[in-house]
Structures are given as C-alpha cells and as structure tokens.
C-alpha positions as CSV (number, residue, x, y, z in Angstrom):
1,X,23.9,28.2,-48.9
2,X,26.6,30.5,-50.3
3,X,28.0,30.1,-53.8
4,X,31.9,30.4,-53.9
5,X,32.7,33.5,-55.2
6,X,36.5,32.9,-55.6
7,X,39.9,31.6,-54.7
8,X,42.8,33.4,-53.2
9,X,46.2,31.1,-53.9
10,X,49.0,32.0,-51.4
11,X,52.0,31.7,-53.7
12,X,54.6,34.5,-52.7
13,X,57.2,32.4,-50.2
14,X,60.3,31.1,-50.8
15,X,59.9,27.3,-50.3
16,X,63.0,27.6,-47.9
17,X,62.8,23.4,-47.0
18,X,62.5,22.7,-50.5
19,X,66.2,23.3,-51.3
20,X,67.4,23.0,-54.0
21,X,64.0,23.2,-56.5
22,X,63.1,26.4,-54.6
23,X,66.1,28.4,-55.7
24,X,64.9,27.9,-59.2
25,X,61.3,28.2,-59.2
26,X,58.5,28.5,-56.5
27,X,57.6,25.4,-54.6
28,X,53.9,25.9,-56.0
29,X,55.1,25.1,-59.7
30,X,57.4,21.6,-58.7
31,X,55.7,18.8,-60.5
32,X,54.0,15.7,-58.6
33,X,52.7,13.1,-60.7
34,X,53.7,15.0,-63.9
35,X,51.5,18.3,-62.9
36,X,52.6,21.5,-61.0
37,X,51.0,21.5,-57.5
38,X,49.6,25.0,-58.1
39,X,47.9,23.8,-61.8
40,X,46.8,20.8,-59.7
41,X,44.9,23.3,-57.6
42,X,43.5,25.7,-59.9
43,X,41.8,22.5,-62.1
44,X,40.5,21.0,-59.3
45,X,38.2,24.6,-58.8
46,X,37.6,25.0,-62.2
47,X,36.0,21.7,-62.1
48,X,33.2,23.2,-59.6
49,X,32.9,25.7,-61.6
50,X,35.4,28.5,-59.4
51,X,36.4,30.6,-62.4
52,X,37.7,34.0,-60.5
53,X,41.1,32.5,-59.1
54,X,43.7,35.0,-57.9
55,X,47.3,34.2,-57.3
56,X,49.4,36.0,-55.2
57,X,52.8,35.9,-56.0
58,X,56.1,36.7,-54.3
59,X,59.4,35.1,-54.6
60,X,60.0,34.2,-58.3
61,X,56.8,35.9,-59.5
62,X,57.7,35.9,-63.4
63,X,57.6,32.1,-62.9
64,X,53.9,32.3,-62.6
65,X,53.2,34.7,-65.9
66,X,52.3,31.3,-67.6
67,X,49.4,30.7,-65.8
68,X,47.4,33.9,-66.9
69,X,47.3,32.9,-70.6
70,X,46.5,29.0,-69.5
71,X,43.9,30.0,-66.4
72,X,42.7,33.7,-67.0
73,X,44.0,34.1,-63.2
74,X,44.6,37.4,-61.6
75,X,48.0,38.1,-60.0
76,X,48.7,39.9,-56.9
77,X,52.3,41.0,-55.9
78,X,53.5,41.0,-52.2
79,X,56.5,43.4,-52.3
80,X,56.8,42.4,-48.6
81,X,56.9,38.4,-49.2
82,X,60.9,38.6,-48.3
83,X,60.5,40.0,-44.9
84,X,57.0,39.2,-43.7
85,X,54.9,35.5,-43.4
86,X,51.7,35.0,-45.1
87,X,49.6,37.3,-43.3
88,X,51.3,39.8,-46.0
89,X,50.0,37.9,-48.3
90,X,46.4,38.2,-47.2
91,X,46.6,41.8,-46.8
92,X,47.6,42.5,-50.3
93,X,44.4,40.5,-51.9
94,X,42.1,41.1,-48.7
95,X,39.9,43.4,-51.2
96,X,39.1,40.4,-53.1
97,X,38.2,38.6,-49.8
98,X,34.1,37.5,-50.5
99,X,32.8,33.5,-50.3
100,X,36.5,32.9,-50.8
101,X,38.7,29.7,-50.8
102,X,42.2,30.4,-49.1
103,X,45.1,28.1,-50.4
104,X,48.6,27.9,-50.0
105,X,50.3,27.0,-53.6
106,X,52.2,23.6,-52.4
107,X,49.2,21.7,-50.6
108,X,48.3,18.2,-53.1
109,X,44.7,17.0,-52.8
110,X,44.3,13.8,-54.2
111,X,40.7,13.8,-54.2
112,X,38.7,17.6,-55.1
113,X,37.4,18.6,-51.9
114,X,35.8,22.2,-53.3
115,X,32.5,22.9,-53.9
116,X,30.2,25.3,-55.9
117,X,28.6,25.9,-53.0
118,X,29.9,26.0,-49.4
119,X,27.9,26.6,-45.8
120,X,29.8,27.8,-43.8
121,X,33.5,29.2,-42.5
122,X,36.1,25.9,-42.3
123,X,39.3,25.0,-41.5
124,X,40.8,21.8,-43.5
125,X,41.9,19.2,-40.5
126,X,43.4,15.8,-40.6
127,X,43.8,13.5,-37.8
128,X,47.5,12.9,-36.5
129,X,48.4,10.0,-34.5
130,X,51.2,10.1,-32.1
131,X,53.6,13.5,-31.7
132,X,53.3,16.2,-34.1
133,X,54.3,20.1,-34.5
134,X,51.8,20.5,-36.1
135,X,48.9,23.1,-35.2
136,X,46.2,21.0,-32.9
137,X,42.6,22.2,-32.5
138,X,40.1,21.2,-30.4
139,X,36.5,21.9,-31.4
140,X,33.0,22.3,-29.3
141,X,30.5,20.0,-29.9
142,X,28.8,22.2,-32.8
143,X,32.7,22.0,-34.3
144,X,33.8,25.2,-33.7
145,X,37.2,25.0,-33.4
146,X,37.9,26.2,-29.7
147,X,41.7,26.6,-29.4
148,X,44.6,26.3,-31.9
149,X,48.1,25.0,-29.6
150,X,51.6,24.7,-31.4
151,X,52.4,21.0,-31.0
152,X,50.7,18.1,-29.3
153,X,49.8,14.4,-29.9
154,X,46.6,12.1,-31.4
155,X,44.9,15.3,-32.5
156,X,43.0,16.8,-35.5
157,X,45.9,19.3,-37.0
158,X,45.3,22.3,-39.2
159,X,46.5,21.4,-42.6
160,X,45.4,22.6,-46.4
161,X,42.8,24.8,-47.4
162,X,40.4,27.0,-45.5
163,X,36.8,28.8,-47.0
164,X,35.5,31.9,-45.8
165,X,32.1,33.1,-46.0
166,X,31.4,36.3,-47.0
167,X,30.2,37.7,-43.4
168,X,33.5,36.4,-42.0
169,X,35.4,38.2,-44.8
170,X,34.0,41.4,-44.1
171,X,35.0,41.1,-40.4
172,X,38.2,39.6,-40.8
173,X,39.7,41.5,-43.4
174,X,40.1,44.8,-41.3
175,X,41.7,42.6,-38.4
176,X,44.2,41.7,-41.1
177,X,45.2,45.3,-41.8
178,X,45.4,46.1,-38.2
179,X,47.5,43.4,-37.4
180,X,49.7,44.1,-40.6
181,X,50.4,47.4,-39.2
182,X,51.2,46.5,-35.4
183,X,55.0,46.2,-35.1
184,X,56.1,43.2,-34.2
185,X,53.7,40.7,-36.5
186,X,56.7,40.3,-39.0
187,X,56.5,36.3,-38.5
188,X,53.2,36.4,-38.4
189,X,50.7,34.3,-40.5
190,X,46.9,34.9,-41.1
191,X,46.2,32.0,-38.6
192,X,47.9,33.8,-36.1
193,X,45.3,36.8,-36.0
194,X,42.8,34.5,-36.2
195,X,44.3,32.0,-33.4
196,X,44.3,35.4,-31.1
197,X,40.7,36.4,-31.9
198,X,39.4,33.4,-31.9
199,X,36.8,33.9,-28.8
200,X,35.4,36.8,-30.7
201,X,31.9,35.6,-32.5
202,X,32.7,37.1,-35.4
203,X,35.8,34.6,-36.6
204,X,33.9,31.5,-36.3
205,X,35.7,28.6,-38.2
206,X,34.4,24.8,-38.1
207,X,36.8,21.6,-38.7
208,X,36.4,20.3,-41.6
209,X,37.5,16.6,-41.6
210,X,39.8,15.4,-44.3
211,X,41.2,11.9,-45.1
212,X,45.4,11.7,-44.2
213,X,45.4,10.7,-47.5
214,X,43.5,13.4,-49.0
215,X,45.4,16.6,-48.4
216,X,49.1,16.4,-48.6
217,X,52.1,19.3,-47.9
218,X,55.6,18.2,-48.9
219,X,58.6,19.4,-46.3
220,X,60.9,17.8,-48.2
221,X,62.4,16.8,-51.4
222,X,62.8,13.2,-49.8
223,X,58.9,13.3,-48.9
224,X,58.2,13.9,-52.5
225,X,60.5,11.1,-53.7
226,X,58.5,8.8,-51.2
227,X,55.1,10.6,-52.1
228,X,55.7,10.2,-56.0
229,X,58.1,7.1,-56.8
230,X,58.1,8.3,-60.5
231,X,59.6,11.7,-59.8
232,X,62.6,12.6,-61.5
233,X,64.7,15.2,-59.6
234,X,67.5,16.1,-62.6
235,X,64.5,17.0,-64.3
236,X,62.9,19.3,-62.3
237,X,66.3,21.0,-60.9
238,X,69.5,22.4,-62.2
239,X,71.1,21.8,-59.8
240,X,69.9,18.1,-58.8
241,X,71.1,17.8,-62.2
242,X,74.3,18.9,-62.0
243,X,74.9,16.8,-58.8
244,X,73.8,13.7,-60.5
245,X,76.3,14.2,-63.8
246,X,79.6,15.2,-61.2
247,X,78.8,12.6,-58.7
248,X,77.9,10.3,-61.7
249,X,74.6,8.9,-59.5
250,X,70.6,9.0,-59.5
251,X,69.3,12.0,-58.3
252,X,67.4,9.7,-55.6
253,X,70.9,8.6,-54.5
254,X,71.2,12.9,-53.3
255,X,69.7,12.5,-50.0
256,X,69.3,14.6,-47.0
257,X,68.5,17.7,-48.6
258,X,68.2,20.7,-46.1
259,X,68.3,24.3,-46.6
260,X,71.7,25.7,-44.1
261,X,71.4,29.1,-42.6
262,X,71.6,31.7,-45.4
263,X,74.5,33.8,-45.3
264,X,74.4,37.2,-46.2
265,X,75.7,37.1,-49.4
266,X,74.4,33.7,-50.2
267,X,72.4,30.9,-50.0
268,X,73.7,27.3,-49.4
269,X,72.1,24.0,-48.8
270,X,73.6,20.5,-47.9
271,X,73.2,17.1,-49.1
272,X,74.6,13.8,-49.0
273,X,75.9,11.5,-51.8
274,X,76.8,7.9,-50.1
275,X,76.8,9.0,-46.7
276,X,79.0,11.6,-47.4
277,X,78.1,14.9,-46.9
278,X,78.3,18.1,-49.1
279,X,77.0,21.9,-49.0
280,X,76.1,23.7,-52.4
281,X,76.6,27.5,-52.3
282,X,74.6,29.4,-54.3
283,X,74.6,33.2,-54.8
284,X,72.6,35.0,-53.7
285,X,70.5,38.1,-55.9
286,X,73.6,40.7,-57.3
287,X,76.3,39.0,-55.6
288,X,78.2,38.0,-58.8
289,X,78.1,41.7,-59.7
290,X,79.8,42.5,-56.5
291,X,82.5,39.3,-56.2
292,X,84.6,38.2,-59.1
293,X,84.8,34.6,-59.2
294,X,87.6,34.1,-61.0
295,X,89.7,36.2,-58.2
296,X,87.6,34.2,-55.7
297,X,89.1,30.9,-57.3
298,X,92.8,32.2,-57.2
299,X,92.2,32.2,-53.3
300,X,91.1,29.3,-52.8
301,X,93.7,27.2,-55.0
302,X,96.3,29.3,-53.8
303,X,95.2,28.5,-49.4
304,X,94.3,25.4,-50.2
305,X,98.2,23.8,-48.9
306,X,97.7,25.3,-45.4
307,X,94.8,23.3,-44.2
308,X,92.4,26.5,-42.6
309,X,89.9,26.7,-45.0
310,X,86.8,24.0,-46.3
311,X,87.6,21.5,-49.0
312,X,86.2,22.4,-52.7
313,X,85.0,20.2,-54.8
314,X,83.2,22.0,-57.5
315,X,83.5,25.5,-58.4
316,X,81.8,27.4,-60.9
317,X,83.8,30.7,-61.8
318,X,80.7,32.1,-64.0
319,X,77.9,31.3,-62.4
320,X,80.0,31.5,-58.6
321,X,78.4,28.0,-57.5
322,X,80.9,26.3,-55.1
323,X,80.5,22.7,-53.8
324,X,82.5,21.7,-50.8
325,X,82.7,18.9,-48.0
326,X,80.4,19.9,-45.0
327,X,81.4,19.6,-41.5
328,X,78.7,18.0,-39.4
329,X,78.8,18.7,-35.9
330,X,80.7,21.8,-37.0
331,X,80.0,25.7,-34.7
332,X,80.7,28.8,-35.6
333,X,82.9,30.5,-33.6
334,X,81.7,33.9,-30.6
335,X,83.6,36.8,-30.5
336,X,83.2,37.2,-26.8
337,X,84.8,33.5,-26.5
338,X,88.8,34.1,-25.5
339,X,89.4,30.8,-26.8
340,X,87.5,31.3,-30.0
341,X,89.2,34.9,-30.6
342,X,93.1,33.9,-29.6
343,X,92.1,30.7,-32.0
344,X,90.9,33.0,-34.5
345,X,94.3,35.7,-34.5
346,X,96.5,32.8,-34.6
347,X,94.7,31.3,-38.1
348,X,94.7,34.6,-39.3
349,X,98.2,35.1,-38.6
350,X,98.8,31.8,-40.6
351,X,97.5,33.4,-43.6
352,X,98.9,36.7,-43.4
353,X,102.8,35.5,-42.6
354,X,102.1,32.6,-45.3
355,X,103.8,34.4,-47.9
356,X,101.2,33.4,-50.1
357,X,100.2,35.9,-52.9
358,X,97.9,36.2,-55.4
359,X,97.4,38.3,-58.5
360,X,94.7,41.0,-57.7
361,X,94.2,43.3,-54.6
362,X,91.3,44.5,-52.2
363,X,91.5,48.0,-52.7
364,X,88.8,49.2,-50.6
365,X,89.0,53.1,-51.8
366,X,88.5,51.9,-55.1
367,X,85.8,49.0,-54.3
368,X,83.7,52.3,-52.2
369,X,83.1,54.2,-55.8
370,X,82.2,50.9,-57.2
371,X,79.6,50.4,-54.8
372,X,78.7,54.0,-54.3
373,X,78.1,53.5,-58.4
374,X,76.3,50.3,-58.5
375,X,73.9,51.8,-55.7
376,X,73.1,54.7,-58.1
377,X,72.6,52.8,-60.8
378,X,70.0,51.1,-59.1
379,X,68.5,54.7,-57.2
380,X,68.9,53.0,-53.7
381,X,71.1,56.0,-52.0
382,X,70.8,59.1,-51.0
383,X,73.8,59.9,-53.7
384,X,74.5,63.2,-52.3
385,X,74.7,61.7,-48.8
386,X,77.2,58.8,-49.7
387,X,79.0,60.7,-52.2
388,X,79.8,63.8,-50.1
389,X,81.0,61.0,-47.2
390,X,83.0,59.3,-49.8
391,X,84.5,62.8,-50.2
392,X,85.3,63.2,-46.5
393,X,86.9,59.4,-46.5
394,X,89.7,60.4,-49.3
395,X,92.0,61.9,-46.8
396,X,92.2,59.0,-44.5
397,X,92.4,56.8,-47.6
398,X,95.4,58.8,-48.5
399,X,97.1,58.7,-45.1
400,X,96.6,54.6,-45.0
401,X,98.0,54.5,-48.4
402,X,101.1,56.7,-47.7
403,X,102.1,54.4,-44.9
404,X,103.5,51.8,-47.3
405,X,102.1,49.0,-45.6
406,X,103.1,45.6,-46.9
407,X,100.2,43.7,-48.2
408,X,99.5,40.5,-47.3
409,X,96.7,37.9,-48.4
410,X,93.8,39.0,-46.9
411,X,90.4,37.4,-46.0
412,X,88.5,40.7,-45.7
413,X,85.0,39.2,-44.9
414,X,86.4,38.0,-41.2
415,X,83.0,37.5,-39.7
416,X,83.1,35.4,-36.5
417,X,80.6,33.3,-38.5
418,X,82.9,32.3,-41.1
419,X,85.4,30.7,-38.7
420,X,84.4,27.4,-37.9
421,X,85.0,24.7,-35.4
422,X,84.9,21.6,-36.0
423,X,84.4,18.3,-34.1
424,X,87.6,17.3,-33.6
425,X,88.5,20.9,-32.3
426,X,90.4,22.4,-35.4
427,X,89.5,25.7,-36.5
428,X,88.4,26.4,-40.5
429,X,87.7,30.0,-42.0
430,X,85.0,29.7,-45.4
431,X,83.6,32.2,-47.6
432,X,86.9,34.0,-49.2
433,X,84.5,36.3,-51.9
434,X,86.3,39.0,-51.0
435,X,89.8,38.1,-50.3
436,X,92.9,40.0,-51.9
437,X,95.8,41.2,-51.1
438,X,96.0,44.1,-48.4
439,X,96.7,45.3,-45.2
440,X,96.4,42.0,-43.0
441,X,95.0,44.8,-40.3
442,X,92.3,44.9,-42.4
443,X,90.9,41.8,-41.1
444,X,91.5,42.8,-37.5
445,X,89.0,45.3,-38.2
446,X,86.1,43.7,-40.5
447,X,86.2,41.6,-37.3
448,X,86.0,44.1,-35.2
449,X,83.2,45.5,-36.9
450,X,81.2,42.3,-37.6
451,X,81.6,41.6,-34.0
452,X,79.7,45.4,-32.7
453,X,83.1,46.0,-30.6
454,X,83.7,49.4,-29.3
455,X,87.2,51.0,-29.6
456,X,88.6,49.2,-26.1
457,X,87.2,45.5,-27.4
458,X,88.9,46.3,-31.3
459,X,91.8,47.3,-29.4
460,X,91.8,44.0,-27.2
461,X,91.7,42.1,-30.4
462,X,94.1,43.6,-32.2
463,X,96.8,43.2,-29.5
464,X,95.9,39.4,-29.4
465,X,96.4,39.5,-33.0
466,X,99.6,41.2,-32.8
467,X,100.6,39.5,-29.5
468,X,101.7,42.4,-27.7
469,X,100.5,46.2,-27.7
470,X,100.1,47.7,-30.6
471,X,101.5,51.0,-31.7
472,X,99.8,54.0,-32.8
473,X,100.3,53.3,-36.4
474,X,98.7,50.2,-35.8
475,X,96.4,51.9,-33.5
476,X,95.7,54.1,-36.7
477,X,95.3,51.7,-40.0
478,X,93.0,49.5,-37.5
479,X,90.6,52.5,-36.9
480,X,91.3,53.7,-40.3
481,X,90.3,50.3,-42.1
482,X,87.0,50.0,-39.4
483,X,85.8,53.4,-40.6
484,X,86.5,52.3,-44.2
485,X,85.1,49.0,-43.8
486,X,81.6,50.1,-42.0
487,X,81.5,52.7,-45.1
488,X,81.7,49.4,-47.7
489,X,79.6,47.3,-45.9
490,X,76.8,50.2,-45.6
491,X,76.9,50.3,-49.3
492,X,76.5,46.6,-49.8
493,X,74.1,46.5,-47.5
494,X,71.4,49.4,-49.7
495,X,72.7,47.5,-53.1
496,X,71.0,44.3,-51.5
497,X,68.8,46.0,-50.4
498,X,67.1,46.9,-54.2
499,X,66.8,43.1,-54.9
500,X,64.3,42.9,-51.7
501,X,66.6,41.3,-49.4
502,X,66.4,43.2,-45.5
503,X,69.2,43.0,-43.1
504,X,67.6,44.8,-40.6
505,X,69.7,47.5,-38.8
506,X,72.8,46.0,-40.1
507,X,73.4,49.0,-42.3
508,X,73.1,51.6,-40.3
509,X,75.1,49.8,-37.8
510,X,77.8,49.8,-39.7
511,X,77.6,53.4,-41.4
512,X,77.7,54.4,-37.3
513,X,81.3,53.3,-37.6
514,X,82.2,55.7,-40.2
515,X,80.3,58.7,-39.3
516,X,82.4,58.0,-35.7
517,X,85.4,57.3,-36.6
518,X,86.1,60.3,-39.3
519,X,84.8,62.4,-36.9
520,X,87.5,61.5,-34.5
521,X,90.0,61.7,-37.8
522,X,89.0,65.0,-38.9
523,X,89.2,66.4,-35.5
524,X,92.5,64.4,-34.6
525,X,90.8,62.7,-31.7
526,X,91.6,59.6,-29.6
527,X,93.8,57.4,-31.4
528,X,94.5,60.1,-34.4
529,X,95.8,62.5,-31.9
C-alpha cells in the first residue's frame, strides 16, 4: 500500500458565488467555526503525518503568504487562474503530481478522512437524494466509477477530495498538458479530461463513500450562516460590515447574496435588506485610476431630477463603491431591437437637451495620452505603435474641435448593456464613470461601436437619434468620435489587461475602428469626402 507522498491544494479561483467575502480574500481563507477552511485542511493532513503540502494560488495570492511561515507549505502561482478553470491549476503543479491528495481550498470535512497510507486512486462521493446538478457517477461492481453525467437524481455525486496514486500520476499528468494546450478547454476542469478518458485503463478512479455530513462545499454565504450559526459576517467582510452599520441591521438580516454579471469595469453583487433589494458596485482592478469619482458623483446628483438613471443610495467618492436599488425582473436592452434602439435615442435625447451641466469635461484627445501613459507605465503597449496612431488621430481631433460644437452632458459609456428595462416597461441608463460634458454625438457613436455596427447601421442610429437625416457634419463628428472612441477603448482594454483581466477580442475589435476609419479620413473617403 502506497504512502502519501503529498497534497496539491487548488486555491487560485475567484470564489465568484461567495460575493461579497470573495472580493476581499479567497474563499479558501473564510472562517467556519472560527478556522479558515484552507488551515482546516492542511491540519487535518498534518495529523497523518502529510508534511509536503503545496498550495496553488491564484486570485488574491498575497493573502496566502501567511501560511508558509505557519505550515512550511510550497506555493504555486497560476498566472492563468483569471481566464482558465482548474485544470490550469493542475498543470502548473502537475510536476509535483506522485501518491498525491488533490483538494480544492473551500471543501470542510468534519471528520479527517486522509490517511498515511492510501490503496488505490479515489474519487470522494456522497449520496444525493432527489434532483441535483451535481456530477453523478455510476460505478462497476469492483467500484470503478463507469460514467460521470452533469445532473441527475438519488445518486452518488462527485464532491471533495480525490487521491492519486503514483502510476495514475505519471499517466495522467501528460493528458493534462495535452488538454491544456488544445484550444477550446478554457472552461475546462481536471475532471473533465478525466470524465473524457475515462474508458482508458490507465485513469482508473474508485468511489470512495463519504457521509453527507462529512464533506461539505459552501455555494453560498446563506449556506454558511445555516452551516455555522455562530458566524459573524461584519467580521469576516468589509463590506457585510459596512452594510450592517448604513442599514443599521445584523449582517444575517443581508440576505440573498448573489454575485451579478460582472461588468467590464466592475464587479457588482446584489443583496436584500427586508425584502428589499440592493446591488453593491465594486471596482474593479485599476478602475479608480482611470474614473474620478468625485466627477462620477457630480453626474449622478446632477441626473438624478429626470428619472432615467438607477436610484443611489451609498456612494463612496474614494474608494468608488456605489450602492443603489436593484431592479428585479429588469433586461438589458439589444441593439438590433427597433423598440429598444428608438427607446434608447429618445432617453439620450432627454439628457442631452436637459440643459443640465456639470463642472468637468470628457475630453477624449486628452483622456487618449492619459491612457496611452498609463499603458506605458505599466509596459502593456507596443508604445511606438499607439503613440505613432495617436499621432495620426491629432488632425481629426483638431477638425472635431474646430467645429465648435456645443457640449452637452454626456454618458459616453452608452453600451446597450447599460440601458435597462424594467418591469413595468420604463427604460433606465446606469454606470455614468465616464460621463462629462461633450459632443452628445459622442454617445451615438460609443453606441455604435459597443454595438459592432458597420457604417450603414451607425448611420441608421444616428438618424433615429436625430429624427431625420443627418448631415455631413453630423455624418462627420459621428465617424470622427467612433474612430476616437475605438482608439480609447483599445487602450483601456491593454491597461486591464496588466492586472490579468481578458476581454477577449474586444480590443482589437475596437482598434479595427480606428485603423478604418482614419484611413478613410486621411484619404478623404466615404463620409470625409
């Protein structure tokens, strides 16, 4: 019988159901009954003697740093733990893959169910009754397990930790690497590769039968609170913390905790406080470098009187934390919806013929160098690249400026995403980070631009907008602010870029704008002829 040479801790993911503890530390290091789940974990195999215990870290990875002074454990980074599921994880501590324990970080075992010794390859089960999306297994009569299906009912479920002997190690690892290098296994997690090799004789796992009340994997902060009755959420959160002192309640009267789709700047989650329900913005990594909040507050206070934009409750002007009522039942709005785009001109029209001013201005020249310099700064550009387009851009700049255009307030960030609809059929248009004053054909074309429209479709839209055709100066600061706008957005998109968030082709998308469009400029083409 083999002796347990180690244990691999997966540790590198974000915890994205675990809103709000996650956006302060790693799920792995929330406490349940008084102890981080990861410290939990790492005592439990020191008491069998497992000494060599390597972390693999991720998403917050400084938080761990503790834990090699208190443990002697070895860390691992995932530089792809953003992008990727856990196989990445495995494939950046596959070397130390021998008689090996494989955990995730967040699993709770009330009972230790390791061993000095193990014999044989296993998968941790538990037995769920009724309808579950969980992974069911069935197993042969030796317990092999036989098939792994997504969903089912009254079944053993994969759930907790998982030993490898050494002879399945030395097979499996290289399956790993192949499968990190196929395109396409981006979601993928380490049971997937196994789940699709798993007639070959070589990845032979066995159930291995655990007590429902044995091995336990919070979703939720409210399946904690149920788990652990003496858990106190102010204490383990900032932010449950400050919801408890401007709500003046318990933190177990927050309920409903759930991670919202993040946005691209940042991330958000909702809650509710007496039925009522809530949705906490939170930057996201370098976005208060890029967004002054104090501007950002002069928006909203000053749209506030004409109704078209989300209620605020709390907002933060240093660290850019905004609460705000949440509209259930709420959808975002499709630019290839007539009703949805006319809907959308019409609000924006609101704004821009409000009169409504405020004291700064979006000047999108200026806020290009301070992008092109903040991507230096942090060596993400080609600099001679974006600098010599930046050069090319000043000319249209100029001839946009030197048309005197009246400015008006300005949304800027006019994503179809950020105009929502609510039950009742009203519109609403959030996320005002950028707004200013300037060119209200400005948000004709972020639009535009946000939407992938060609030059017929932007066209379409702006004559909705302006309710009739437009003219070729209209024509022209409409093209002129796309080309502009694509150019700002590709910057943002390489500055986010350095703190290890991917937006996929999003970039480059938008950088096609600008390379088109001042083409067509410099050449006096289309609608600059």
């Amino acid at each position: 019988m083999p002796k347990v040479d180690n244990a691999i801790i997966l540790a590198a993911g974000t915890g994205s159901r675990f809103v709000p503890l996650t956006l302060e530390k790693p799920k792995g290091l929330v406490r349940v009954h008084g102890i981080p789940m990861i410290e939990r974990q790492i005592e439990q195999l020191k008491e069998c003697g497992i000494s060599e215990i390597i972390i693999v870290t991720g998403f917050l990875k400084e938080k761990f740093d503790y834990l090699a002074a208190k443990y002697h454990v070895t860390f691992v980074h995932n530089p792809a733990y953003a992008r990727r599921n856990n196989l990445s994880s495995l494939y950046y501590a596959r070397d130390y893959l021998k008689n090996s324990y494989i955990l995730s970080s967040d699993n709770w075992m009330s009972e230790n169910i390791f061993h000095e010794y193990e014999e044989r390859s296993w998968y941790s089960c538990v037995y769920n009754t009724g309808v579950t999306k969980e992974w069911c297994v069935t197993v042969d009569a030796e317990d092999r397990l036989q098939s792994v299906v997504v969903g089912g009912h009254d079944s053993w479920v994969m759930y907790g930790p998982v030993f490898f002997t050494e002879d399945f190690s030395r097979a499996f690892s290289p399956k790993i690497a192949e499968y990190y290098c196929k395109n396409g296994t981006e979601n993928y997690m380490w049971e997937n590769v196994f789940i699709d090799e798993i007639k070959n004789p070589l990845f032979t796992l066995y159930i291995n039968r655990q007590n429902a009340q044995t091995v336990f994997e919070f979703e939720s902060v409210d399946e904690l609170r149920t788990f652990d009755s003496s858990w106190n959420g102010a204490a383990e959160s900032r932010h449950l913390a400050l919801l408890c002192d401007l709500f003046s309640v318990h933190d177990y009267e927050i309920t409903a905790l759930h991670r919202v789709k993040e946005g691209m700047t940042n991330r958000s989650f909702s809650f509710c406080v007496h039925n009522t329900p809530y949705i906490f913005r939170v930057p996201g990594e370098g976005s208060n470098t890029l967004i002054n909040r104090v501007q950002e507050k002069s928006c909203y206070d000053a749209v506030q009187q004409l109704g078209i934009m989300d209620k605020i409750v709390y907002f933060d002007t240093v660290r850019g934390e905004k609460i705000s009522f949440y509209y259930e039942d709420a959808h975002n709005t499709c630019a290839d919806n007539p009703q949805d785009v006319q809907d959308s001109c019409a609000l924006l029209r609101t704004l821009h013929h409000s009169g409504i001013c405020v004291a700064h201005t979006f000047d999108i020249g200026a806020e290009i160098a301070r992008y092109i310099s903040l991507c230096i700064e942090r060596n993400v550009i080609n600099s001679v690249q974006y600098i010599s387009m930046n050069e090319r851009l000043k000319p249209l700049v100029t001839t946009l400026q030197q048309m005197n255009i009246n400015n008006a307030l300005c949304h800027i960030d006019c994503n179809p995403d950020n105009f929502i609809r609510l039950k009742d059929g009203t519109l609403r248009l959030i996320d005002w980070e950028y707004a200013g004053m300037c060119d209200p054909l400005i948000d004709c074309a972020m639009y535009a631009i946000y939407s992938a429209y060609d030059e017929a479709a932007a066209l379409s839209f702006l004559n909705v907008y302006l309710q009739r055709d437009a003219c070729a100066a209209e024509k022209m600061r409409l093209f002129g602010c796309m080309c502009l706008g694509g150019f700002l957005w590709a910057l943002w998109t390489e500055y986010k870029k350095s703190f290890g968030i991917e937006f996929g082709n999003y970039g480059s998308r938008m950088y096609r704008y600008t390379n088109t469009i001042i083409e067509d400029f410099e050449h006096n083409k289309g609608v600059f002829a």
